[in-house]
ZATORKE-308322 format. One record per atom (N, C-alpha, C, O, CB): residue in three letters; x, y, z. Coordinates in steps of 0.02 Angstrom, whole numbers, padded with zeros to 5 digits, always signed. Glycine has a CB too. Example, Ala and Ser with C-alpha at 12.3 -4.5 7.8 and 13.67 -1.06 7.14 Angstrom:
BEGIN
ALA+00660-00284+00390ALA+00615-00225+00390ALA+00660-00165+00390ALA+00712-00166+00423ALA+00565-00224+00452SER+00642-00112+00354SER+00684-00053+00357SER+00645+00002+00394SER+00670+00057+00402SER+00704-00030+00286
//
This chain:
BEGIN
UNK+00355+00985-00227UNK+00323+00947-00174UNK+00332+00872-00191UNK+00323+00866-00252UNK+00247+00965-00167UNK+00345+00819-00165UNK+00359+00761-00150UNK+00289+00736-00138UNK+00243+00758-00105UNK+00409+00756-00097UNK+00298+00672-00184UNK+00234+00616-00163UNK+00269+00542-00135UNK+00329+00529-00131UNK+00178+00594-00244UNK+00209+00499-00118UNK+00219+00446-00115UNK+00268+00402-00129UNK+00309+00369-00098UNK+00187+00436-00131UNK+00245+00415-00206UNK+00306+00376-00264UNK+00376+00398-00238UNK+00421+00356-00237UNK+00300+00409-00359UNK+00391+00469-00215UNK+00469+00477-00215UNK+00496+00470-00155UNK+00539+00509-00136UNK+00493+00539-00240UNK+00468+00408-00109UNK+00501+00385-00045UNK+00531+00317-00058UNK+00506+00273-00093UNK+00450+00380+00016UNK+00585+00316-00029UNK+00625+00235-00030UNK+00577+00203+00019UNK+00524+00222+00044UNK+00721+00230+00002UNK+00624+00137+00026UNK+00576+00092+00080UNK+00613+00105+00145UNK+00671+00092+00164UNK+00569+00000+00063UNK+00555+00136+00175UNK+00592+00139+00264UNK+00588+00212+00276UNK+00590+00243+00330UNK+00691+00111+00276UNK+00579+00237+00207UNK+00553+00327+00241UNK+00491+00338+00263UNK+00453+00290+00270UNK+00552+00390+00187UNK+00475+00387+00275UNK+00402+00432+00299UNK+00409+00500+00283UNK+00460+00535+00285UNK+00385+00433+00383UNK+00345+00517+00264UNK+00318+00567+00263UNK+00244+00588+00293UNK+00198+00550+00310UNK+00325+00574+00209UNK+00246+00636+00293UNK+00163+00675+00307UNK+00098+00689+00256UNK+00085+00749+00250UNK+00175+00748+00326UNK+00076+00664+00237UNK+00008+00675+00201UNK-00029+00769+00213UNK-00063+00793+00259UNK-00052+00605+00246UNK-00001+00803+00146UNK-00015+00883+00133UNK-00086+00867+00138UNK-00121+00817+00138UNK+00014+00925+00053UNK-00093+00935+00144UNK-00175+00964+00167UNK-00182+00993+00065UNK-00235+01013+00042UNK-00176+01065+00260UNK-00140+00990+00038UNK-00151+00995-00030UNK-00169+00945-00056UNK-00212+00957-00097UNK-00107+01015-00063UNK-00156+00889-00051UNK-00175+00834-00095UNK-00256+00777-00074UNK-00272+00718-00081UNK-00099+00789-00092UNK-00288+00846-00043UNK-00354+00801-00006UNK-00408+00783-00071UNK-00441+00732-00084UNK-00404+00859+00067UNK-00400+00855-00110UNK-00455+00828-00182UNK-00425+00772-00227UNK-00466+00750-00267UNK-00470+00896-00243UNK-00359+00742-00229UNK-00335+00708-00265UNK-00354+00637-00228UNK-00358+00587-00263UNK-00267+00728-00280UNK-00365+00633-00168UNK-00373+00572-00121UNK-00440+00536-00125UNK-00489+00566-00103UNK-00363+00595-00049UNK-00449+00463-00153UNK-00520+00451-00177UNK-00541+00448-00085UNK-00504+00449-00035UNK-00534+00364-00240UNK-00627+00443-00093UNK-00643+00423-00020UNK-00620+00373+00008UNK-00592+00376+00062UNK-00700+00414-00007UNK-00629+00301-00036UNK-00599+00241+00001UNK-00548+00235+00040UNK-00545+00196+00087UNK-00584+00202-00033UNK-00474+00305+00009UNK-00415+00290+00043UNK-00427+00337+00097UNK-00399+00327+00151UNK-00347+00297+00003UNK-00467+00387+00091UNK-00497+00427+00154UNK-00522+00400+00202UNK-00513+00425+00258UNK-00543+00466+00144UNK-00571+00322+00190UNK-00586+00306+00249UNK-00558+00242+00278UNK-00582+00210+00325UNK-00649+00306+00251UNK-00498+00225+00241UNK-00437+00196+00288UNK-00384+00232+00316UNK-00334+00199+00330UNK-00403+00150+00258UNK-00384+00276+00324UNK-00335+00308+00367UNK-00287+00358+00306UNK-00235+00384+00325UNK-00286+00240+00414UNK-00308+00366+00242UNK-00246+00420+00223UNK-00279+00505+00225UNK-00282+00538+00173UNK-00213+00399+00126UNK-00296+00525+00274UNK-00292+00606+00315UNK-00234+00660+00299UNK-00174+00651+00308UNK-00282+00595+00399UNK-00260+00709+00277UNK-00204+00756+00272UNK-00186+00745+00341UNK-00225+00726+00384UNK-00220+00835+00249UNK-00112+00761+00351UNK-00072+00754+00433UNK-00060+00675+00461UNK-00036+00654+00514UNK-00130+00794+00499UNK-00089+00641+00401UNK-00058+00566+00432UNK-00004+00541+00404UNK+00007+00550+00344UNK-00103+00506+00428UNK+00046+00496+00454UNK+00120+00476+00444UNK+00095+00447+00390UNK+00035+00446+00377UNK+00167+00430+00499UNK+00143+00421+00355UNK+00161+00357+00290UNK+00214+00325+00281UNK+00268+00349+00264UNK+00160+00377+00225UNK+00204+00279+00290UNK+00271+00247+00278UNK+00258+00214+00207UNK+00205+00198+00182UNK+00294+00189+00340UNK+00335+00208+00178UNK+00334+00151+00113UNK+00373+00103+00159UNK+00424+00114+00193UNK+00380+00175+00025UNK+00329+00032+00149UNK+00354-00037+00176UNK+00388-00060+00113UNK+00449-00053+00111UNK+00290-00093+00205UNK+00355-00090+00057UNK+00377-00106+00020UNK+00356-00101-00046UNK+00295-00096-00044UNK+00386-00144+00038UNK+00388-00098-00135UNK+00369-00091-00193UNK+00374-00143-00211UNK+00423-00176-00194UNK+00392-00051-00226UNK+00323-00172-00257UNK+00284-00236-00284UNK+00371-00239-00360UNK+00412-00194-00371UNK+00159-00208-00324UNK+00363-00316-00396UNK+00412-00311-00433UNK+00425-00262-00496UNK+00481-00252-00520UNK+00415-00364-00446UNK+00379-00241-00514UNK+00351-00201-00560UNK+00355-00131-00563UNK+00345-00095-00612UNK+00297-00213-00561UNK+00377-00108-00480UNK+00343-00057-00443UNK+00278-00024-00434UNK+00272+00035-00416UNK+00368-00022-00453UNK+00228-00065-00446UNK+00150-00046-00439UNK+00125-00130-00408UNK+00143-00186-00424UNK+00105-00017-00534UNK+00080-00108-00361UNK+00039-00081-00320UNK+00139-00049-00274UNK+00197-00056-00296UNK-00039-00152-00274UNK+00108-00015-00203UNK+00162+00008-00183UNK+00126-00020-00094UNK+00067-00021-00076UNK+00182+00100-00212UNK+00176-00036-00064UNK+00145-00046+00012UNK+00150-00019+00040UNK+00209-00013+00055UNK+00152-00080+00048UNK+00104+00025+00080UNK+00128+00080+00137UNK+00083+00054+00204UNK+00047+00005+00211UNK+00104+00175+00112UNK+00101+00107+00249UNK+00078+00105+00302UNK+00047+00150+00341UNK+00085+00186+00372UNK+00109+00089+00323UNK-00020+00160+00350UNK-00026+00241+00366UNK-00084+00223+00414UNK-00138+00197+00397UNK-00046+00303+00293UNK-00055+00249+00507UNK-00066+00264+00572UNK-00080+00197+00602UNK-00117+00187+00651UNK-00120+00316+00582UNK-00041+00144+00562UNK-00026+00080+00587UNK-00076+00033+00542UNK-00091-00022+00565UNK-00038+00076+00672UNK-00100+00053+00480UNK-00133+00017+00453UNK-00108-00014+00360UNK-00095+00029+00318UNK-00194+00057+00466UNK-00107-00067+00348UNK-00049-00059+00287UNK-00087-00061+00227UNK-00141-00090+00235UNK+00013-00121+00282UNK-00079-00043+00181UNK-00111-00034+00118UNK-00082-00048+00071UNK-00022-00034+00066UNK-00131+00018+00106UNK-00115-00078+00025UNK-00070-00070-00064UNK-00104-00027-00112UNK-00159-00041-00137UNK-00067-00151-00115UNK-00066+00034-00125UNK-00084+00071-00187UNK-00071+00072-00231UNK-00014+00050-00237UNK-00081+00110-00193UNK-00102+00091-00293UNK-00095+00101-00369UNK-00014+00142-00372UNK+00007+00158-00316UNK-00171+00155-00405UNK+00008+00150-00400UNK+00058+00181-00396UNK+00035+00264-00457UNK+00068+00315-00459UNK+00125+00120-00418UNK-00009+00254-00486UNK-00036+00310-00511UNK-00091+00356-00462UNK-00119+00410-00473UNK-00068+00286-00573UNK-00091+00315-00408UNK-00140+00338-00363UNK-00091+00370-00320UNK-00094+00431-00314UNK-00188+00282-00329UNK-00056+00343-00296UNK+00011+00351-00247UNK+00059+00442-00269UNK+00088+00488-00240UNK+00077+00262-00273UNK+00047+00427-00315UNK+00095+00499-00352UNK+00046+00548-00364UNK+00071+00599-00389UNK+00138+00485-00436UNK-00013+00550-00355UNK-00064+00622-00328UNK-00065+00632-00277UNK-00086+00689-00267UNK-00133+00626-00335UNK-00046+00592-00209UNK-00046+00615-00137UNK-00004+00630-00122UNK+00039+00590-00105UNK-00060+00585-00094UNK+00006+00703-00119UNK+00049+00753-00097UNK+00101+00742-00037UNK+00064+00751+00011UNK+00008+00804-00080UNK+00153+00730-00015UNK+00186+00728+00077UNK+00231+00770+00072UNK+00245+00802+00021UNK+00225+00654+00114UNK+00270+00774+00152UNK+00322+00814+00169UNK+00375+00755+00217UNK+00365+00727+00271UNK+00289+00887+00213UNK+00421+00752+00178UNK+00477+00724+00202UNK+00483+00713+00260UNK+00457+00763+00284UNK+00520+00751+00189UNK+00508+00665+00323UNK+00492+00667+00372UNK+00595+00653+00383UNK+00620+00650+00439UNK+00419+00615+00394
//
């Protein structure tokens, strides 16, 4: 199964209905829902935080945070 971490910039994926216990609340109550798009916008120089985008809203994640949320290739 594919996370976060293993999208280039400009892909998407779907947010698994597996990775909901790995998902803290905070990113639950901005928009990361099992069944919501994601995009990776862009990776920081370091590659951590990571920028995504999820149901039009953009975020920067941990990148240790990012690689517990489960997706499906879009």
């Amino acid at each position: 199964m594919n996370t976060i971490t293993s999208l280039q910039i400009g892909e998407k994926g779907i947010i698994s209905e597996e990775s909901t216990q790995n998902i803290p609340l905070k990113l639950l109550e901005m928009g990361c829902l099992p069944g919501a798009e994601v995009k990776l916008i862009q990776r920081a120089p370091l590659q951590d935080p990571l920028y995504i985008s999820v149901n039009g809203s953009h975020l920067a994640i941990r990148k240790e945070m990012a690689s517990q949320i489960k997706i499906t290739k879009l």
